[in-house]
PyMOL Python script that loads the backbone (N, CA, C, O; Angstrom):
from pymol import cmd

cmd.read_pdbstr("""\
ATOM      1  N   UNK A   1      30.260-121.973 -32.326  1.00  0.00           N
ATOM      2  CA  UNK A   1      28.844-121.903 -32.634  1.00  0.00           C
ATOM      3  C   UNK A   1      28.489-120.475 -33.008  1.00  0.00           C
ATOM      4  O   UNK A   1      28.943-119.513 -32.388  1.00  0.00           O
ATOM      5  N   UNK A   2      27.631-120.363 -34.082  1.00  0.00           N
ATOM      6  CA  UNK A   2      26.931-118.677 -34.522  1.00  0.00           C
ATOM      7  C   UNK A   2      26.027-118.334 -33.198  1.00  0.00           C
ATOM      8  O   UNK A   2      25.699-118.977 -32.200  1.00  0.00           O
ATOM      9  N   UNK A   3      25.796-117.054 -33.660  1.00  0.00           N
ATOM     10  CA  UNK A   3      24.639-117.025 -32.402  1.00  0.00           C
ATOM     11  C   UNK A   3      23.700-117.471 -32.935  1.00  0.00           C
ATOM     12  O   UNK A   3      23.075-118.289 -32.259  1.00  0.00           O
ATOM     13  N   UNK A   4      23.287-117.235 -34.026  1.00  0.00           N
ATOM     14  CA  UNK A   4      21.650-117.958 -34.316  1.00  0.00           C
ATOM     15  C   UNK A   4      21.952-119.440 -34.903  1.00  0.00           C
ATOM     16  O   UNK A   4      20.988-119.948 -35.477  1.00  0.00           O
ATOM     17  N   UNK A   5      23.302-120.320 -34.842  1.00  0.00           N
ATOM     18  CA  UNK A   5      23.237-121.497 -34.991  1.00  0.00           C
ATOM     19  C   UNK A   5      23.609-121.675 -35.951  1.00  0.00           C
ATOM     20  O   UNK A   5      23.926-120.736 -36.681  1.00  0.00           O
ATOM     21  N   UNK A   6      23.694-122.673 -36.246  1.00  0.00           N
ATOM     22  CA  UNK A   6      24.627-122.992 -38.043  1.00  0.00           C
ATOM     23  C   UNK A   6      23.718-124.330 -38.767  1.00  0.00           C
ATOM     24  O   UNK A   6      22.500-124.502 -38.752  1.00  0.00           O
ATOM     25  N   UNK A   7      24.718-125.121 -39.347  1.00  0.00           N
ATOM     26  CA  UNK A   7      23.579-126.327 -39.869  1.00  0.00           C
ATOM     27  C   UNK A   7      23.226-127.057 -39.516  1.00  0.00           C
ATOM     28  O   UNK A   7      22.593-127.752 -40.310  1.00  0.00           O
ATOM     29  N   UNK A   8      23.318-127.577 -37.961  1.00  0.00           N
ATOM     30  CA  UNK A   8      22.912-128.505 -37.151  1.00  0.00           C
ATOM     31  C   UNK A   8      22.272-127.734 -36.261  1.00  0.00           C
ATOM     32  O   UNK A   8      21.861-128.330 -35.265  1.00  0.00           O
ATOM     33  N   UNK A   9      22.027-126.355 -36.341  1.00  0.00           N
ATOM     34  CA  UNK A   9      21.212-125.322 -35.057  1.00  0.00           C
ATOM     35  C   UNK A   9      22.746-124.890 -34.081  1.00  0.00           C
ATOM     36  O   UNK A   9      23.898-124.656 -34.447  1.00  0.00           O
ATOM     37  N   UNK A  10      22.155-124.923 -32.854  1.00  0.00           N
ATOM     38  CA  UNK A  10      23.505-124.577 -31.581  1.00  0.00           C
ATOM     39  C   UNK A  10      23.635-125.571 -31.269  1.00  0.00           C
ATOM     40  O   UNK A  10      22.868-126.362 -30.720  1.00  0.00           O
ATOM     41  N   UNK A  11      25.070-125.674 -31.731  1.00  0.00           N
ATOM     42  CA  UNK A  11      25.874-127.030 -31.396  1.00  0.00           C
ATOM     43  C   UNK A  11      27.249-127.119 -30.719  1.00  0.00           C
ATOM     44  O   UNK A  11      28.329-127.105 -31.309  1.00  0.00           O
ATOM     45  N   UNK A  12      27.034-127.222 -29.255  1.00  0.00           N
ATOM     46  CA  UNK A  12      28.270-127.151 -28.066  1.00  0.00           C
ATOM     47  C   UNK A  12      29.179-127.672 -28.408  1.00  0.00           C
ATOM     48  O   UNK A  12      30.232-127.038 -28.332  1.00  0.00           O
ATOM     49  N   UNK A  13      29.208-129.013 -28.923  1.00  0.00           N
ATOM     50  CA  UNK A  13      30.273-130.285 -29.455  1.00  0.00           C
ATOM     51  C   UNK A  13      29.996-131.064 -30.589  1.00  0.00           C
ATOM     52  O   UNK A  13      28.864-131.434 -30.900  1.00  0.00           O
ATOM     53  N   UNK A  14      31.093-131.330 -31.250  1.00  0.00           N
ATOM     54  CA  UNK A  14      30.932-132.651 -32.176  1.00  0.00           C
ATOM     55  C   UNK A  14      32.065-132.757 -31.970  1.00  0.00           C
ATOM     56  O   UNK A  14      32.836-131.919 -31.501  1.00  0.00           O
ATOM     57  N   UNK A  15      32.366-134.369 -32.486  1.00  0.00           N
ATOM     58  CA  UNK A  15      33.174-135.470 -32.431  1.00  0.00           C
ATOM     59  C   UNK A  15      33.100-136.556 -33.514  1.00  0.00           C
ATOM     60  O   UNK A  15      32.123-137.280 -33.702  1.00  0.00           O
ATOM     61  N   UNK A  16      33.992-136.575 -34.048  1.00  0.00           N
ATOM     62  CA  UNK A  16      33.876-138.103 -34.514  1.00  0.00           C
ATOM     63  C   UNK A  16      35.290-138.815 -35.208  1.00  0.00           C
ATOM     64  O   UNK A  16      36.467-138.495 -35.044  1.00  0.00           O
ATOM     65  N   UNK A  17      34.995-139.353 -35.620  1.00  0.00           N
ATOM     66  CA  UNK A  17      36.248-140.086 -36.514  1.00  0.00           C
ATOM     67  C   UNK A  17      35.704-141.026 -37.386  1.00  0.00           C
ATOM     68  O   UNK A  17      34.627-141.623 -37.400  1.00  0.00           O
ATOM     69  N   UNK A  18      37.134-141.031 -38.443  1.00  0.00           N
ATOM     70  CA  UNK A  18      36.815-142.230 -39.866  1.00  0.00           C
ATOM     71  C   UNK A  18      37.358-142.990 -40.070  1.00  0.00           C
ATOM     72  O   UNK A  18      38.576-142.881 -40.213  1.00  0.00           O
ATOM     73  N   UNK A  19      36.779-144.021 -40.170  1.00  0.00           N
ATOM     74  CA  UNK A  19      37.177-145.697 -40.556  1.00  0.00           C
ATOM     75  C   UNK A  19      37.115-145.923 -42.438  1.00  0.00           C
ATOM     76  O   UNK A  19      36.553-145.256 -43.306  1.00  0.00           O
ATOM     77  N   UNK A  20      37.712-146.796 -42.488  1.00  0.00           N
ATOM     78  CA  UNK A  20      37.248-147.219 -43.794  1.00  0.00           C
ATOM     79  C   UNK A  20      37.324-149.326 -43.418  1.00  0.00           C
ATOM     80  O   UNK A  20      38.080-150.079 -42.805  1.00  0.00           O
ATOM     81  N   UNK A  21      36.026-149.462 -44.247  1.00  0.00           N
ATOM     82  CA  UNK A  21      35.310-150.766 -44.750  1.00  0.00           C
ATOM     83  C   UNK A  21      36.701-151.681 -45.600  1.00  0.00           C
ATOM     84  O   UNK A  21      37.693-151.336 -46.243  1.00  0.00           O
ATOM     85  N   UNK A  22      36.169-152.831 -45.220  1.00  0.00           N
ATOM     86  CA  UNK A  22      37.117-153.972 -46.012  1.00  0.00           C
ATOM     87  C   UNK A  22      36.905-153.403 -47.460  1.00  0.00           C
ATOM     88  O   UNK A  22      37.879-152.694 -47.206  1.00  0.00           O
ATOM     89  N   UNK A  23      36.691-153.177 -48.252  1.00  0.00           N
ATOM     90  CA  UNK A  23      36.942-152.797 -49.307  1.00  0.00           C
ATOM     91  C   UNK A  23      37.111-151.313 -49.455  1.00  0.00           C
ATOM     92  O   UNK A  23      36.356-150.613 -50.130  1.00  0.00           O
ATOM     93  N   UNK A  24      38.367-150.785 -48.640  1.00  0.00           N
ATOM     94  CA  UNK A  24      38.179-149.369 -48.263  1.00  0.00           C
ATOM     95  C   UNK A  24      38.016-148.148 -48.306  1.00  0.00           C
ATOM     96  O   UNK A  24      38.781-147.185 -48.346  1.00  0.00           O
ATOM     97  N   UNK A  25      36.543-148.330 -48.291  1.00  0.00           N
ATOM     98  CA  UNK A  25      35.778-147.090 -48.331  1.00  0.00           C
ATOM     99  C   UNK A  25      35.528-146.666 -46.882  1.00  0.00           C
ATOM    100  O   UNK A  25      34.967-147.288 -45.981  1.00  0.00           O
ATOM    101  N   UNK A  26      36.200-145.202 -46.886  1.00  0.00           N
ATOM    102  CA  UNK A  26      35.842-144.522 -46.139  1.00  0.00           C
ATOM    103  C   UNK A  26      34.782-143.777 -45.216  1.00  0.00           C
ATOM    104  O   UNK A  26      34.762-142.584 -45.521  1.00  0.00           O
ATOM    105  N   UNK A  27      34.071-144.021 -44.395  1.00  0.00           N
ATOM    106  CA  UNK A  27      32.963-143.132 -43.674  1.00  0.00           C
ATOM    107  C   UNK A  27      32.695-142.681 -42.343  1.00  0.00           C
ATOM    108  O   UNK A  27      32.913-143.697 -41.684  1.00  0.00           O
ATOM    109  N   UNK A  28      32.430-141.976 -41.716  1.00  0.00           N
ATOM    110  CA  UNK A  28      32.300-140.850 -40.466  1.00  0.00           C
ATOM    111  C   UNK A  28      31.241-141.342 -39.953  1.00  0.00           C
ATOM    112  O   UNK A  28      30.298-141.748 -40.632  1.00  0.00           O
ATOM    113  N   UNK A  29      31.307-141.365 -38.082  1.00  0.00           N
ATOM    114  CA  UNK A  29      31.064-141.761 -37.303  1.00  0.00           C
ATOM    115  C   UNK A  29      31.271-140.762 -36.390  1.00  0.00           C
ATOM    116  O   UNK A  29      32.380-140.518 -35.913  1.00  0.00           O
ATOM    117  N   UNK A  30      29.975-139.998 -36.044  1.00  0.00           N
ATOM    118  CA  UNK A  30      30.220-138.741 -35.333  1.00  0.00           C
ATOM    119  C   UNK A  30      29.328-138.455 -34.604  1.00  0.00           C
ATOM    120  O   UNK A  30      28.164-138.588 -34.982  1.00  0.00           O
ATOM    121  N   UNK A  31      29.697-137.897 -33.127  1.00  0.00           N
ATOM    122  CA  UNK A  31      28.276-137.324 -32.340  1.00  0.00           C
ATOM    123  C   UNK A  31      28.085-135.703 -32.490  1.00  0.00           C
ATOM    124  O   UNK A  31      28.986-134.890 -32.696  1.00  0.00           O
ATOM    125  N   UNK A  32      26.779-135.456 -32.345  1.00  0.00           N
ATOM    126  CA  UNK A  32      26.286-133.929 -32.320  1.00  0.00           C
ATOM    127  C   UNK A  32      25.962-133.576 -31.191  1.00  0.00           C
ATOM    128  O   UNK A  32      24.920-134.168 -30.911  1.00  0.00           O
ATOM    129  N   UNK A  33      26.398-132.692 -30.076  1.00  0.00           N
ATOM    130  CA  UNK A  33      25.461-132.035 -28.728  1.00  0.00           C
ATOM    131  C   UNK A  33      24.737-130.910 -29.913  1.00  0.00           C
ATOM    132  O   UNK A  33      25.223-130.230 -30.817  1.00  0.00           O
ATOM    133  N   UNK A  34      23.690-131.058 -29.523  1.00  0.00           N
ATOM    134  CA  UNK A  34      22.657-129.795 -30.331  1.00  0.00           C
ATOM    135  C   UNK A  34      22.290-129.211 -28.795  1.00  0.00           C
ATOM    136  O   UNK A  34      21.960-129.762 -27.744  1.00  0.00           O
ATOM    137  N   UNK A  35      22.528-127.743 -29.220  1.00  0.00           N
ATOM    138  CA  UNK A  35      21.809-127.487 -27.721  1.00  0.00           C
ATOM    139  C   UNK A  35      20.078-126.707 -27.870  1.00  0.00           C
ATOM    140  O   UNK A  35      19.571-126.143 -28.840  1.00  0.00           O
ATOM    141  N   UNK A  36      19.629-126.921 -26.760  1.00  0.00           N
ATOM    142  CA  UNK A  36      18.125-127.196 -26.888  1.00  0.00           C
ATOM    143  C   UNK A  36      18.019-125.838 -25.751  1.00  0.00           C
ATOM    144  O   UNK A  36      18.806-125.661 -24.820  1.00  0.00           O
ATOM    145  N   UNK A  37      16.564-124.746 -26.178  1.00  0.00           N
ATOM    146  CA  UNK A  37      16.282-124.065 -25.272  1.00  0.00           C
ATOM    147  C   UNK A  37      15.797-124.369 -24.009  1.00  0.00           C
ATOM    148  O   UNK A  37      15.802-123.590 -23.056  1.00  0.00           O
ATOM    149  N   UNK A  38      15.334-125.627 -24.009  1.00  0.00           N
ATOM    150  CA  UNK A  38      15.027-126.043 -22.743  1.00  0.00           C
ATOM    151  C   UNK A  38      16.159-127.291 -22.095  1.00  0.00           C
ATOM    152  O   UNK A  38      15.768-128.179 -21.338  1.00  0.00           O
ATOM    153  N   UNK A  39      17.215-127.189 -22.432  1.00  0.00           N
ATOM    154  CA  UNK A  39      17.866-128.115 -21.570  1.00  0.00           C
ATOM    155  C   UNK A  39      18.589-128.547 -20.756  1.00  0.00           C
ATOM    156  O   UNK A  39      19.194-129.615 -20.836  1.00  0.00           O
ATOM    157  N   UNK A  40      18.636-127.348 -19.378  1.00  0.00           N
ATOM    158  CA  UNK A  40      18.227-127.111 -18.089  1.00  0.00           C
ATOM    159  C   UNK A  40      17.448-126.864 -17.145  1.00  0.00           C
ATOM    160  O   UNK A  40      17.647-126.319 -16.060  1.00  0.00           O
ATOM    161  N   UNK A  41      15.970-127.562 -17.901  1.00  0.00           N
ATOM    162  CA  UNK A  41      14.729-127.768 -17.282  1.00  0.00           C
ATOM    163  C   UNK A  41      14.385-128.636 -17.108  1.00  0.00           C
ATOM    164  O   UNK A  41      14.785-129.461 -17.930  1.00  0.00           O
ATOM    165  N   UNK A  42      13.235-129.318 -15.781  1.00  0.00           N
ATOM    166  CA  UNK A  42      12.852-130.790 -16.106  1.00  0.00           C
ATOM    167  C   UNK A  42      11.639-130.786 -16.819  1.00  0.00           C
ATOM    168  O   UNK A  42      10.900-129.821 -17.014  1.00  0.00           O
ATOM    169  N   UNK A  43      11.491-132.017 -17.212  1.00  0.00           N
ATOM    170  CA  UNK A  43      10.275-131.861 -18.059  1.00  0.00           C
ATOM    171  C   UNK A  43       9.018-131.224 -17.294  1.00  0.00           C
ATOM    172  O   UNK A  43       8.075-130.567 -17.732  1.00  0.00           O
ATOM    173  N   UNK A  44       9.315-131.619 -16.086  1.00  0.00           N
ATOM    174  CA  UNK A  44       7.706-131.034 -15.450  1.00  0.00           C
ATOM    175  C   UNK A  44       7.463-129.585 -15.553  1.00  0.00           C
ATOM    176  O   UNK A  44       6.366-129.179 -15.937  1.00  0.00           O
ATOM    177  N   UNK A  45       8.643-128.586 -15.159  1.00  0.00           N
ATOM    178  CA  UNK A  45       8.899-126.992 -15.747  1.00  0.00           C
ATOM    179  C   UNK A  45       8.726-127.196 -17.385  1.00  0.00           C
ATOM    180  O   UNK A  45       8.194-126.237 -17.945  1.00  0.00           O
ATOM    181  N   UNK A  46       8.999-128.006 -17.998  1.00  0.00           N
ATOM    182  CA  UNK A  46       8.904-127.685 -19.434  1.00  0.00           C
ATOM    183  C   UNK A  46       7.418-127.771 -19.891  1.00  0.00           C
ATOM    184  O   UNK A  46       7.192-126.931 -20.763  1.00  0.00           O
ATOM    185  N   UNK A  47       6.298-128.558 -19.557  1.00  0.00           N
ATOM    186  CA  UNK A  47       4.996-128.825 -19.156  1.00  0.00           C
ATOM    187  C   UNK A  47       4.254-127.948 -18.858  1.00  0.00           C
ATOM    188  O   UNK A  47       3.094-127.722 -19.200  1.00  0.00           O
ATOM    189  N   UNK A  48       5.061-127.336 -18.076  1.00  0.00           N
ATOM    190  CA  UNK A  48       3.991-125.766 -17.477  1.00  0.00           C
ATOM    191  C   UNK A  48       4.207-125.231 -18.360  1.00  0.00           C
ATOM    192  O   UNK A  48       3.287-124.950 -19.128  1.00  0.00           O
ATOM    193  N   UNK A  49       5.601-124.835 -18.647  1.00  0.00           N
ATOM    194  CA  UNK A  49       5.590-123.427 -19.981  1.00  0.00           C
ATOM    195  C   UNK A  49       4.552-123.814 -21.238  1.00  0.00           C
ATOM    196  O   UNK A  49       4.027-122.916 -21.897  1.00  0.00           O
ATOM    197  N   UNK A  50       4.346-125.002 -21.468  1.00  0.00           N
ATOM    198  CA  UNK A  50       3.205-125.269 -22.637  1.00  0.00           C
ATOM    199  C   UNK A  50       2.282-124.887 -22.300  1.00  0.00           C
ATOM    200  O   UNK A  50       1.692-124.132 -23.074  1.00  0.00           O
ATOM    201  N   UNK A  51       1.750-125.151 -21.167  1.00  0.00           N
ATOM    202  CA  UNK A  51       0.327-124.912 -20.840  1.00  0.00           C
ATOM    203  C   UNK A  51      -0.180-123.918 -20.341  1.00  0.00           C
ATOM    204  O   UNK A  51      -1.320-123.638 -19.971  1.00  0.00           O
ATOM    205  N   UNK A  52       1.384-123.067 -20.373  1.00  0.00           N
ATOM    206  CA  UNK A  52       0.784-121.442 -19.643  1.00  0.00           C
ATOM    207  C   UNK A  52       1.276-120.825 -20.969  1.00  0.00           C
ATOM    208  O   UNK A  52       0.676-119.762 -21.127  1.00  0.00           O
ATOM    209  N   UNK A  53       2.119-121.065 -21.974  1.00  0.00           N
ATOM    210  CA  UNK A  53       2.109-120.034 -22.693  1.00  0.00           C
ATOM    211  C   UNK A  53       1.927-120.918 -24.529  1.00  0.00           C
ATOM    212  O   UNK A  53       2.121-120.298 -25.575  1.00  0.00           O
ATOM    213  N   UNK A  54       1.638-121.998 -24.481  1.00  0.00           N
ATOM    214  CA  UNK A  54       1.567-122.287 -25.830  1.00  0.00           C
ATOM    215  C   UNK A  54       0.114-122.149 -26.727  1.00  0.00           C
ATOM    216  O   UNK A  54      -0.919-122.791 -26.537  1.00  0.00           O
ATOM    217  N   UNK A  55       0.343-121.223 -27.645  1.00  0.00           N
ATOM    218  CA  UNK A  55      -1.175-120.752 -28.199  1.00  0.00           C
ATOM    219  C   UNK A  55      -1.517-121.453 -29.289  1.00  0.00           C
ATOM    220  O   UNK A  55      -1.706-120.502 -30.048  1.00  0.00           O
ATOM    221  N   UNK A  56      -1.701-122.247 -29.827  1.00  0.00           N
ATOM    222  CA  UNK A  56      -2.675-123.236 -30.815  1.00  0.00           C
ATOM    223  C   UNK A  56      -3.231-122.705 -32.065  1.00  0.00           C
ATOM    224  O   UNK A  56      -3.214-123.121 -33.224  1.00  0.00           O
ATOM    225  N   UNK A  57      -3.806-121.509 -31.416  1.00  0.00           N
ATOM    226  CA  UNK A  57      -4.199-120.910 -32.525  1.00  0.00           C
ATOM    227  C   UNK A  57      -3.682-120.060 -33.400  1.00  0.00           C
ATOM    228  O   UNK A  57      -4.112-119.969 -34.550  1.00  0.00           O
ATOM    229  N   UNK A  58      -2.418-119.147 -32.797  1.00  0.00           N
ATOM    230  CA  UNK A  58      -1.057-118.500 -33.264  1.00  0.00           C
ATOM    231  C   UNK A  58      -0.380-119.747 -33.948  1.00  0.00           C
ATOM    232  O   UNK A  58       0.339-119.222 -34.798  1.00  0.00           O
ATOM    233  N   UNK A  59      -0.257-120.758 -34.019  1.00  0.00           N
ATOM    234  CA  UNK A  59       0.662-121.848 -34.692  1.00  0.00           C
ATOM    235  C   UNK A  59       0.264-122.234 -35.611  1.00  0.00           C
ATOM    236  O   UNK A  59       1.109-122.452 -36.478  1.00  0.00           O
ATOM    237  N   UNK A  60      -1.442-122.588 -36.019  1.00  0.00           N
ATOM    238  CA  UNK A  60      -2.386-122.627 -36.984  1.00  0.00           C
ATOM    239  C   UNK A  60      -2.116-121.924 -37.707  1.00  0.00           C
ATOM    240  O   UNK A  60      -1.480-122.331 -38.679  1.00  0.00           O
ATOM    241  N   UNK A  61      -2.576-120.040 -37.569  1.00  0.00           N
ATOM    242  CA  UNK A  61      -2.767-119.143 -37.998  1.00  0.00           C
ATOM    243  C   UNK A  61      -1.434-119.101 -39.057  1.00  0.00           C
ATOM    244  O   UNK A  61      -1.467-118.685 -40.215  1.00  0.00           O
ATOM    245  N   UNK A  62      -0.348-119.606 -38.394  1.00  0.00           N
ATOM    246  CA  UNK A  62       1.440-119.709 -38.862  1.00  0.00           C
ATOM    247  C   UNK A  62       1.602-120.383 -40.214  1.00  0.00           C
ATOM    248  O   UNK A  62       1.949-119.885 -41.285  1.00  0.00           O
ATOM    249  N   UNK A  63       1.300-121.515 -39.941  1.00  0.00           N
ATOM    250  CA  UNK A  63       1.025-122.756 -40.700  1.00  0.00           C
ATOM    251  C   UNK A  63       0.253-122.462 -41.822  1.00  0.00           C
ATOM    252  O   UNK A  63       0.756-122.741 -42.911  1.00  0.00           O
ATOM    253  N   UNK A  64      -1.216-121.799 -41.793  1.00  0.00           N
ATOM    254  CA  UNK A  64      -2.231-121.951 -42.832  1.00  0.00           C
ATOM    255  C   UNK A  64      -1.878-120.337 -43.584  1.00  0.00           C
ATOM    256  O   UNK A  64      -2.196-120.247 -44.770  1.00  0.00           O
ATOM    257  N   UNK A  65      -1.513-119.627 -43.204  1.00  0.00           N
ATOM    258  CA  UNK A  65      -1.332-118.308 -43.653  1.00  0.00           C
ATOM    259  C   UNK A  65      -1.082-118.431 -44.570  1.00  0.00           C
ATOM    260  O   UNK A  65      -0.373-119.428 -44.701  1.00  0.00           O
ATOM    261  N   UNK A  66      -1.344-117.726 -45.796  1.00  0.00           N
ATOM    262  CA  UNK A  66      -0.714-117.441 -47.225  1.00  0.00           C
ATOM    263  C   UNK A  66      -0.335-116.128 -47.766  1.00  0.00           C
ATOM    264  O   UNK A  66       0.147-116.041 -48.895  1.00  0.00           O
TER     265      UNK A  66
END
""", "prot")
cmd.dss("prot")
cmd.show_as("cartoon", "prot")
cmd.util.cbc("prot")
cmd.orient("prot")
């Protein structure tokens, strides 16, 4: 994994493997772990951090800026 993530973001694992179809065509069957900044929290800690630090109007301001 990069440090700032690659094309799936931070990704701990993938896996998969390929089959091919009765008329055989080939295709991939694969899992992604994406890893998430919060995902050694429970949601109820994840809840607070919104409501103590998520600003609405900084995200707007983000969004509509030109």
């Amino acid at each position: 994994m990069l440090p700032c993530g690659g094309v799936c973001g931070g990704v701990m694992a993938l896996g998969g493997s390929n089959e091919h179809q009765g008329i055989g065509t080939p295709h991939l069957h694969a899992d992604i772990h994406v890893v998430c900044v919060h995902q050694y929290r429970t949601l109820h800690e994840i809840a607070d951090l919104i409501a103590k630090e998520f600003d609405g109007k900084a995200l707007l301001e983000y969004y509509t800026d030109e």
